[in-house]
VEXRO-663037 format. One record per residue (C-alpha): x, y, z; residue in three letters. Coordinates in steps of 0.001 Angstrom, whole numbers, plus 500000, padded with zeros to 6 digits. Layout:
REM VEXRO-663037
XYZAla/...
//
This chain:
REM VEXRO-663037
508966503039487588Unk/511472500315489219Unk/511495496869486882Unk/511493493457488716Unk/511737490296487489Unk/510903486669488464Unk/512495483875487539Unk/510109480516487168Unk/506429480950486593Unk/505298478543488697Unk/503156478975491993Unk/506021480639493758Unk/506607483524491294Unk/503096483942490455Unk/502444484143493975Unk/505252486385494433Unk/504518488503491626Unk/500604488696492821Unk/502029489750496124Unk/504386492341494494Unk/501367493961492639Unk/499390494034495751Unk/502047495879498522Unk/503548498188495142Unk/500593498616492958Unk/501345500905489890Unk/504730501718491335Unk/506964498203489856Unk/506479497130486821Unk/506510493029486965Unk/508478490484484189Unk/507864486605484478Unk/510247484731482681Unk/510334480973482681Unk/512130478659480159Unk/509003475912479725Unk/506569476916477197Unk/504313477449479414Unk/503772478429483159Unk/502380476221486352Unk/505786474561487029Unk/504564471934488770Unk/500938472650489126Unk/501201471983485496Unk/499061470273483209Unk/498817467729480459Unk/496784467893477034Unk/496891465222474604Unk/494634466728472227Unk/492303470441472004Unk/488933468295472613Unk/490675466583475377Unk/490891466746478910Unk/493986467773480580Unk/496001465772483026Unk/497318467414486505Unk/501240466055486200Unk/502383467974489449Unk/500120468731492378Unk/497317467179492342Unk/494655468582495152Unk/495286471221497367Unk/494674469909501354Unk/494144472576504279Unk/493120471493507579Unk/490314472645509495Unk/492523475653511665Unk/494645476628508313Unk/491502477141506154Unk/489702479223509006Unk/493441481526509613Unk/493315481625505866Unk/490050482465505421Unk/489851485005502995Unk/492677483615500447Unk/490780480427499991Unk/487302482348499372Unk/489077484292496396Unk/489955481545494684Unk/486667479758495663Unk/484610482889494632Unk/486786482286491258Unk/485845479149490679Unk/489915478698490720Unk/489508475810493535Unk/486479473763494447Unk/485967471170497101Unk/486732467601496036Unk/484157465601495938Unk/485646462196495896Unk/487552460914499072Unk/490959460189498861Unk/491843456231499356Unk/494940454969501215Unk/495472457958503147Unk/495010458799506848Unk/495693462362508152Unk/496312463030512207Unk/493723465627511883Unk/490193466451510045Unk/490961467817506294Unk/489629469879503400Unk/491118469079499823Unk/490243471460496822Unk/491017470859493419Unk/490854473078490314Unk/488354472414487514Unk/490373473219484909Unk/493555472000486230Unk/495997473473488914Unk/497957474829486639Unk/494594477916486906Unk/495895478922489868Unk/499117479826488809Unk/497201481519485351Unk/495233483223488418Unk/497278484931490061Unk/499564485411487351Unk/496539487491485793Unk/496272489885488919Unk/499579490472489208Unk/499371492287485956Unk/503143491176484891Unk/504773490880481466Unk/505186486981480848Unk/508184485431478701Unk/508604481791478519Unk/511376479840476865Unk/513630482565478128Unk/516244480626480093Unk/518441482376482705Unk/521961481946482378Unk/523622484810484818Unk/522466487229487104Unk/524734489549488303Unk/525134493194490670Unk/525556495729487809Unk/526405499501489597Unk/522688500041491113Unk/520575497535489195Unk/520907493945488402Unk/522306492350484778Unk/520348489440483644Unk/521518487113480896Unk/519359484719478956Unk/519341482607475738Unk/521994483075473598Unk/524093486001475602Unk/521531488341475308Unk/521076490626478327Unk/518462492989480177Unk/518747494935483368Unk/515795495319486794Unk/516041496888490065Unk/515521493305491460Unk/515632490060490301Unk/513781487196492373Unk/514597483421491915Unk/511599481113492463Unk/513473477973490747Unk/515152475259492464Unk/518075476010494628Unk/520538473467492597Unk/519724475663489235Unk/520185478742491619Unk/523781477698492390Unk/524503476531488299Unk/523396480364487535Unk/527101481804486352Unk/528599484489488814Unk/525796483700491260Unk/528270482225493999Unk/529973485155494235Unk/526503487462495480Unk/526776484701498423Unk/528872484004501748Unk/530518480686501813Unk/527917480135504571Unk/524807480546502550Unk/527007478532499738Unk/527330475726502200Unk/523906475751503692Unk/522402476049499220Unk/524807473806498408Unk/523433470677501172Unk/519622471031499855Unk/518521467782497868Unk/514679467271496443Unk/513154463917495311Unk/512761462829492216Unk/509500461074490617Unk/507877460559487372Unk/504458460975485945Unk/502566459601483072Unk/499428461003481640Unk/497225458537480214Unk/494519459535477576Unk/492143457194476638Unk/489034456820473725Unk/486249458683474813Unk/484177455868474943Unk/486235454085477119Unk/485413452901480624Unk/488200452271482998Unk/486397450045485693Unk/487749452274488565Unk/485772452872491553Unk/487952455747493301Unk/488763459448492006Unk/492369459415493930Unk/494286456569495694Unk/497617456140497044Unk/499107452570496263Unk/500637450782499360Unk/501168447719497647Unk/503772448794494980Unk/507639450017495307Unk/507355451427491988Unk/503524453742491638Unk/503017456094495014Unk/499464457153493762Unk/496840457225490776Unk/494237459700490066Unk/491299459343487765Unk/490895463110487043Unk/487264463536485851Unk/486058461972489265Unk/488940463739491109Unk/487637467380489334Unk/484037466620489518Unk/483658467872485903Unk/485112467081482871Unk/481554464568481550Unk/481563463607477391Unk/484942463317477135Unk/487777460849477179Unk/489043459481480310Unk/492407460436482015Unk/494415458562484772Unk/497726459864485930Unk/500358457707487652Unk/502862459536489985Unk/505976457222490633Unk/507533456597494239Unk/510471458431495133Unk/512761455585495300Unk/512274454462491749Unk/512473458192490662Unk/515855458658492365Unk/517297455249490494Unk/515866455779487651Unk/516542459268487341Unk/518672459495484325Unk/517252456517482189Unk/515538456867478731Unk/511877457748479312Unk/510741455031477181Unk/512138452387479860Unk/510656454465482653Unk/507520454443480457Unk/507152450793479895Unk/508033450284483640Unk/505101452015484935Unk/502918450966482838Unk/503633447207483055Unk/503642447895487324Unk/500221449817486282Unk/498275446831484425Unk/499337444321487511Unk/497718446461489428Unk/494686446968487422Unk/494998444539484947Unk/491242445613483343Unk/492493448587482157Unk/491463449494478447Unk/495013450228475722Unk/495374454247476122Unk/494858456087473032Unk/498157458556473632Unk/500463457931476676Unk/503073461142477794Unk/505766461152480541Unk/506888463487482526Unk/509929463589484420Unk/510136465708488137Unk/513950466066488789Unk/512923468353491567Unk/509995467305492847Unk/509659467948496603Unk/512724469353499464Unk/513397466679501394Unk/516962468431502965Unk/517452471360504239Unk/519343472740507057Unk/517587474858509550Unk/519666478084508819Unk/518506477812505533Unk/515545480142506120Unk/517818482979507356Unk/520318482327504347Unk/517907482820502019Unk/516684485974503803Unk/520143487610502651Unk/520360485829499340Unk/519539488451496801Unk/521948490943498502Unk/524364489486501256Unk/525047493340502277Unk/521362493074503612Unk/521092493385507054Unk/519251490470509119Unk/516806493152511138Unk/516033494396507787Unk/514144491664506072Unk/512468490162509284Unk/509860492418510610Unk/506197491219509315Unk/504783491898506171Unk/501193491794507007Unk/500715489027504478Unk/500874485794506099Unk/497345484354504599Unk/499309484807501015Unk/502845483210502206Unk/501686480263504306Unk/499604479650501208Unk/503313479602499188Unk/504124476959501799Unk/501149475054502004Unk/501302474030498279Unk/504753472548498958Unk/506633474515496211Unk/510119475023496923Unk/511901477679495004Unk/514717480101496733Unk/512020482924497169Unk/510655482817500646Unk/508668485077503137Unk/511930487069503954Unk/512902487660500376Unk/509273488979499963Unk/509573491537502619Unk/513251492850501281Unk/511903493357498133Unk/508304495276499299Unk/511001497977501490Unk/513168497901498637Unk/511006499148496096Unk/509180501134498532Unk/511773503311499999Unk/508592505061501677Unk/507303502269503631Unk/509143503380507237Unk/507382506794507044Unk/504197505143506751Unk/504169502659508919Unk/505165505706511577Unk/501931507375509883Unk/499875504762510844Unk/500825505023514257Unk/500490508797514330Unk/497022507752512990Unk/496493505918515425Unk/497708507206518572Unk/495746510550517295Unk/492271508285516500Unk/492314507048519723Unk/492650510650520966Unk/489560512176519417Unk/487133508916520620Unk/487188507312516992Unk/486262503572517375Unk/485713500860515241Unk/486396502837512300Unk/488313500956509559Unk/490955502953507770Unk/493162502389504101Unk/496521502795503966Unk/495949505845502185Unk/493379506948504749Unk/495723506300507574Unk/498400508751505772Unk/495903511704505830Unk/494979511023509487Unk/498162511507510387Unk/497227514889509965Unk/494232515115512407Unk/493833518128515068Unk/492215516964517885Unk/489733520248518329Unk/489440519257522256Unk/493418520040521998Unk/493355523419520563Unk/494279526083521924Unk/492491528587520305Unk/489378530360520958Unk/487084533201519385Unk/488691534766522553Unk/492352534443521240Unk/491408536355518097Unk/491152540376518100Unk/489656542901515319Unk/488170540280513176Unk/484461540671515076Unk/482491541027511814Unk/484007537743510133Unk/483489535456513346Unk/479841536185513940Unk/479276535824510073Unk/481153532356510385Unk/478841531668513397Unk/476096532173511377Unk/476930530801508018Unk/478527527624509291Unk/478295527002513095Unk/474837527338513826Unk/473729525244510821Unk/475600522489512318Unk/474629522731516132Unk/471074523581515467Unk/470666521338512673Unk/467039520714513251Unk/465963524040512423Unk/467791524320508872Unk/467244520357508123Unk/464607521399505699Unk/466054524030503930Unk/468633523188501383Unk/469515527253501256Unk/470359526894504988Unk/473034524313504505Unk/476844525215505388Unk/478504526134503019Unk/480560523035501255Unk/483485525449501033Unk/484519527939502520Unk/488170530732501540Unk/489655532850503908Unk/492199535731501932Unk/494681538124502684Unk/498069539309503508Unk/499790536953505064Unk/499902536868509493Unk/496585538822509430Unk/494837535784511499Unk/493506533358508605Unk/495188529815510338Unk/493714531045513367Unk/490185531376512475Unk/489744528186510590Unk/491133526261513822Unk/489029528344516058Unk/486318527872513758Unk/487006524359514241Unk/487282524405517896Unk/484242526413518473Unk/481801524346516195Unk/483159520799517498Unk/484560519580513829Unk/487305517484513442Unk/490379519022511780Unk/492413517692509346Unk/495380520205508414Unk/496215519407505276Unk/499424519823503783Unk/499857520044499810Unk/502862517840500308Unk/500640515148501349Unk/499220514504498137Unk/502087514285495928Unk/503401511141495522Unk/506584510189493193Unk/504496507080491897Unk/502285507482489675Unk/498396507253490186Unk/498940507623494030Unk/497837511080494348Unk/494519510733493130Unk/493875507691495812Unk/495665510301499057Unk/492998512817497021Unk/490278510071497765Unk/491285509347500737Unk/491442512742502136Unk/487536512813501225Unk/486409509482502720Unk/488260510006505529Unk/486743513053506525Unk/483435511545505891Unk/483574508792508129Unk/484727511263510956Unk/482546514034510441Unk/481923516605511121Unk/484901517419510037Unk/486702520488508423Unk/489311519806505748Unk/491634522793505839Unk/494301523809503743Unk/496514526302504265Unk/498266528365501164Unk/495614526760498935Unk/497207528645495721Unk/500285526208495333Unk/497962523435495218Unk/495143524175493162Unk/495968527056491165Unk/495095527988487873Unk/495135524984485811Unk/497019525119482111Unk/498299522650479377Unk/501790522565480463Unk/500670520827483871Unk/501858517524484526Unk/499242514864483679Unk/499397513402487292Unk/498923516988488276Unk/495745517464486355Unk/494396514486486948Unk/494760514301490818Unk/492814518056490847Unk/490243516880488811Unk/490132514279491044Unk/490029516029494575Unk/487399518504492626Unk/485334515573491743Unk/485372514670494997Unk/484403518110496289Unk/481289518140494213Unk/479911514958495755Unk/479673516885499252Unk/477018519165497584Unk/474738516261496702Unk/474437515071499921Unk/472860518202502691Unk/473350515471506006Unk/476667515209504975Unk/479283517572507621Unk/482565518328505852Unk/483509521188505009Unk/487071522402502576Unk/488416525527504145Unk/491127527007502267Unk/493517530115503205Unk/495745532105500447Unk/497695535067500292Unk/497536534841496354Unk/493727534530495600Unk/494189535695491984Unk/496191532292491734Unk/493517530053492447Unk/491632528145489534Unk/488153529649488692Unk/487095526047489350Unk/487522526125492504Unk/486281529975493425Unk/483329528502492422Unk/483204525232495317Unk/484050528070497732Unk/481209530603497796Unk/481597531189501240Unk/484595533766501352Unk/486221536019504012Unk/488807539221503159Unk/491145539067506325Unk/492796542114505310Unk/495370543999506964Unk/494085545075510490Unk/492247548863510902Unk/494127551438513639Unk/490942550418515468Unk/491352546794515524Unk/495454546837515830Unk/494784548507519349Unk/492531545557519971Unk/495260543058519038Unk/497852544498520962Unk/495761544419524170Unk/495248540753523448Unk/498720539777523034Unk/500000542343526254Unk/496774541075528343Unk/499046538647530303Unk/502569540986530369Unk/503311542937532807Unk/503508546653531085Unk/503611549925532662Unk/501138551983533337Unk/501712554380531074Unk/502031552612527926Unk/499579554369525432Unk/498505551426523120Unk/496363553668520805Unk/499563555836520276Unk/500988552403519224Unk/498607551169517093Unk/498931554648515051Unk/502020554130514326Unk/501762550850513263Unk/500011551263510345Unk/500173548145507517Unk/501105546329510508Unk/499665542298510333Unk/498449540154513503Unk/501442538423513096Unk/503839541576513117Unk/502238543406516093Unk/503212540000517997Unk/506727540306516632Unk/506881543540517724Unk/505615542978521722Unk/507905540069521660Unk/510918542202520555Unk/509804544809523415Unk/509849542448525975Unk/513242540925524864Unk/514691544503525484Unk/513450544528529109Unk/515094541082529242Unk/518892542091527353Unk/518939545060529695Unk/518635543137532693Unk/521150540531531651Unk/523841543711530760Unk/523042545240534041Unk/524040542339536307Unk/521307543147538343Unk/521018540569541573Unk/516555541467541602Unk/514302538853540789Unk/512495540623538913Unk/512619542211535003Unk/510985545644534186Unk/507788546041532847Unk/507852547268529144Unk/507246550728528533Unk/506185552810525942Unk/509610553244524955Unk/510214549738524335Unk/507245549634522030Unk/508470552375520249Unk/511888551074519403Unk/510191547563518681Unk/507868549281515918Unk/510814551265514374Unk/512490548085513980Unk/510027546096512450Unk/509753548714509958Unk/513255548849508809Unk/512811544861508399Unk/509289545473506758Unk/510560547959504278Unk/514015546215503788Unk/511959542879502401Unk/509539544484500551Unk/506509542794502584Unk/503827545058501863Unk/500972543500499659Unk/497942544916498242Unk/494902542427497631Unk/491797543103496354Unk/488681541937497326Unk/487199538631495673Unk/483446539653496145Unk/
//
């Protein structure tokens, strides 16, 4: 499992680390480190005392207008559904925007949002752990933090401000002077913030949840935060005073007690009823808001974790835009952006290209069978790239010879319950069969029946490959096993077939893998649930050559099962006439002479055999340097020398296999 940590645990890199969790799932595991004793960076909060109320000292409301919140729809609802955000209920005084607004706040404090999504992103939290160095170690990445020690990820993300970014020792050198240059020219604001607790019996004469002062050089805005909340009732008042940004920047590196006594004297002109505070704190913003950065910035930042990165690589979309303009929205300005985002989801995901040219195939072959308005998962969209169109299908009962007893039985036992399905809809013993094994040596015509079977009955196909459903990550096979399922019950009919069933779900035994086990019991699970409903249309068809191998498990979701044993003299004849229907062959060729001799002879081999006939008519007309038109028609003696062949090759590799019957 690939390790990736974020630096700052704040709203960036709990956003980022949310985001991580849900593109990666189970496949990262996530660190948070942050050198503040505790996370929100500035959607943090204040608390004077346990029975108190806390204080927002960073962002205070969250505004969206009218065209945001609708693009953003669903974002906002899960943190409305949470009771994360609710709509304020006071108005906001000395403010006018250009267009209609909605502001939110947070009941218990913005800082919840960041605790939010820091809780589904599942990651490992450290604070006061403070980042010294990050540096490119061989294939990972070397962190070092308090007091030289050190620990190594697969990625490391930055969501702090850019001027710590550039103190971080040996950073500079993972940049070009170009991205130096454009870091380097970024400057924030500064402001300060004091948190005012008062008696709980005190009344501060107020009127007004939120207002921004006009009337001062020194206070930019004070909130009242039980009225600005909403909640908060039986318990002490709180009033926070945000500083302007020109008295932050010049009185940026004062003592706090001047800055203190500053505010509060500017605070008491302007409110000069004000009851004495019981507890006063102050809170200094060094970086508070951007308020420079150059336009290439953006694209510098896309390359800053790796400068080897190239452009193209970290700027196609990520399908996540509700989640990033959020990150924007909220004004929080660490190095992590949009583009850093996306590098990291292909980095860690090295299989990302393949699907997204899955989900195409999916697609392009949904829009083939007549599939509308059919929503499909990822996972879902990586077993449809596996989908047969039966329309396209070349086969037929026609195209298969000497197998006359197992096609009408399949008509019977699994077509005609499906095409005439109101004369078996009462009768649960007349239901298809859920599952359904075709046996035998291999090339004797097993492949062929389940697509004709397929083709005849109108199902859709879905040729499964084991492959499919084994996935390096663990805990992803049992959702492609899921998938596989749901799929093929929200296009049924449907036939799920898989071919060379054995190496899939053979015999199970303690020394499989625990994914292993688990993602058959899953896909058996699965299986079952087809049996409990008799409208449902899907049916497993599986083909083996080893049916000794299979689990008794699954013999017993199979009932339905076919011995497609090596052909009879009888039915040989009848597959070479079907493969030399369309050839031109002499007169004279003798096929029943030729099916004698081809005894233990598969489907497969007799076509091996024509084809090697015919390619002797076509190597002797080549060698002749004949001017005709025209090649020979194969003759017996073709055949003949064909079949000796092909028994050289079939007694030089051993091919012949015995298999008994199953039933």
């Amino acid at each position: 499992m690939l390790r990736v940590l974020i630096v700052g645990a704040g709203l960036t890199g709990s956003l980022c680390a949310c985001l991580l969790r849900r593109a990666l799932q189970n496949r990262v595991h996530i660190e948070v480190w942050d050198k503040s004793r505790g996370t929100g960076g500035r959607m943090s909060t204040s608390r004077f005392r346990d029975d108190c109320f806390n204080a927002d000292i960073g962002a205070q409301y969250i505004t969206a207008t009218q065209d945001y919140r609708r693009r953003h729809h669903s974002l906002y609802e899960e943190l409305l559904s949470a009771g994360v955000l609710v709509p304020m209920s006071c108005s906001v005084l000395g403010l006018r925007h250009k267009e209609p607004t909605e502001d939110f706040v947070s009941p218990q404090g913005t800082g919840q949002i960041v605790k939010h999504f820091l809780h589904s992103s599942e990651a490992e939290l450290h604070l006061k752990r403070h980042v010294t160095s990050v540096q490119r170690t061989g294939a990972s990445w070397e962190v070092e933090f308090s007091e030289g020690q050190r620990e190594s990820f697969d990625a490391v993300v930055l969501t702090i401000p850019v001027p710590q970014i550039l103190q971080l020792k040996n950073f500079s050198q993972l940049l070009s002077p170009e991205q130096l240059g454009a870091l380097s020219q970024v400057q924030y604001s500064s402001r300060f913030a004091l948190a005012l607790f008062f008696d709980r019996d005190s009344d501060l004469n107020l009127d007004f949840g939120f207002k921004y002062v006009t009337d001062s050089k020194l206070i930019r805005y004070v909130s009242v935060e039980q009225k600005k909340r909403g909640s908060g009732a039986g318990l002490g008042p709180v009033l926070v005073v945000h500083s302007s940004v020109d008295f932050g920047s010049e009185f940026l590196e004062s003592d706090l007690a001047q800055v203190q006594s500053l505010m509060m004297d500017e605070l008491r002109r302007l409110h000069p009823d004000l009851p004495e505070p019981i507890n006063i704190k102050t809170h200094k913003w060094r970086y508070s808001q951007k308020r420079k950065g150059p336009p290439s910035l953006i694209q510098s930042r896309a390359k800053m974790v790796l400068r080897e990165v190239p452009v193209e690589q970290v700027t196609r979309p990520l399908g996540r835009s509700e989640v990033i303009g959020l990150l924007f929205r909220l004004t929080v300005f660490g190095a992590v952006t949009y583009f850093t985002i996306k590098w990291m989801v292909d980095a860690l995901d090295p299989t990302r290209k393949q699907k997204v040219e899955a989900q195409k195939q999916a697609e392009k072959l949904m829009k083939q069978i007549g599939v509308k308005n059919v929503k499909l998962s990822e996972y879902e969209m990586s077993i449809a790239a596996h989908l047969v169109d039966p329309l396209t299908m070349q086969i037929t009962w026609r195209d298969i010879a000497g197998l006359d007893e197992v096609i009408t039985e399949l008509k019977e036992t699994v077509i005609l319950p499906v095409q005439k399905r109101h004369l078996f809809q009462r009768s649960r013993l007349l239901q298809p069969p859920k599952g359904v094994l075709l046996y035998g040596p291999p090339g004797c015509g097993k492949t062929l029946i389940a697509k004709a079977t397929a083709k005849e009955a109108g199902f859709r196909f879905i040729n499964l490959q084991p492959s499919t459903l084994t996935d390096k990550w663990y805990g992803e096979s049992q959702k492609l096993a899921a998938a596989v399922f749901s799929l093929a019950l929200k296009l049924q009919p449907s036939i799920i077939f898989i071919d060379e069933i054995d190496s899939f779900l053979r015999n199970r035994s303690s020394s499989d893998h625990e994914a292993t086990a688990m993602m058959k019991a899953q896909f058996m699970s699965l299986w079952d649930g087809l049996d409990t409903d008799y409208s449902c249309q899907v049916i497993v068809m599986g083909a083996t050559n080893r049916p000794q191998d299979l689990d008794s498990a699954i013999l017993r979701r199979m009932p339905t099962r076919f011995h497609i044993n090596q052909p009879s003299q009888k039915q040989r004849e009848q597959i070479l006439k079907l493969i030399l229907d369309d050839e031109r062959v002499e007169l004279t060729v003798d096929l029943e002479e030729v099916s004698k001799e081809t005894e233990g002879f598969s489907g497969s081999d007799l076509r091996e055999t024509c084809r090697d006939a015919a390619l002797m008519c076509v190597r002797e007309y080549v060698s002749s340097g004949s001017d005709s038109e025209d090649i020979r028609a194969i003759s017996q003696s073709d055949l003949q020398r064909a079949v000796s062949k092909m028994k050289k090759s079939k007694s030089a590799g051993g091919h012949m296999l015995l298999h008994a019957a199953l039933d």
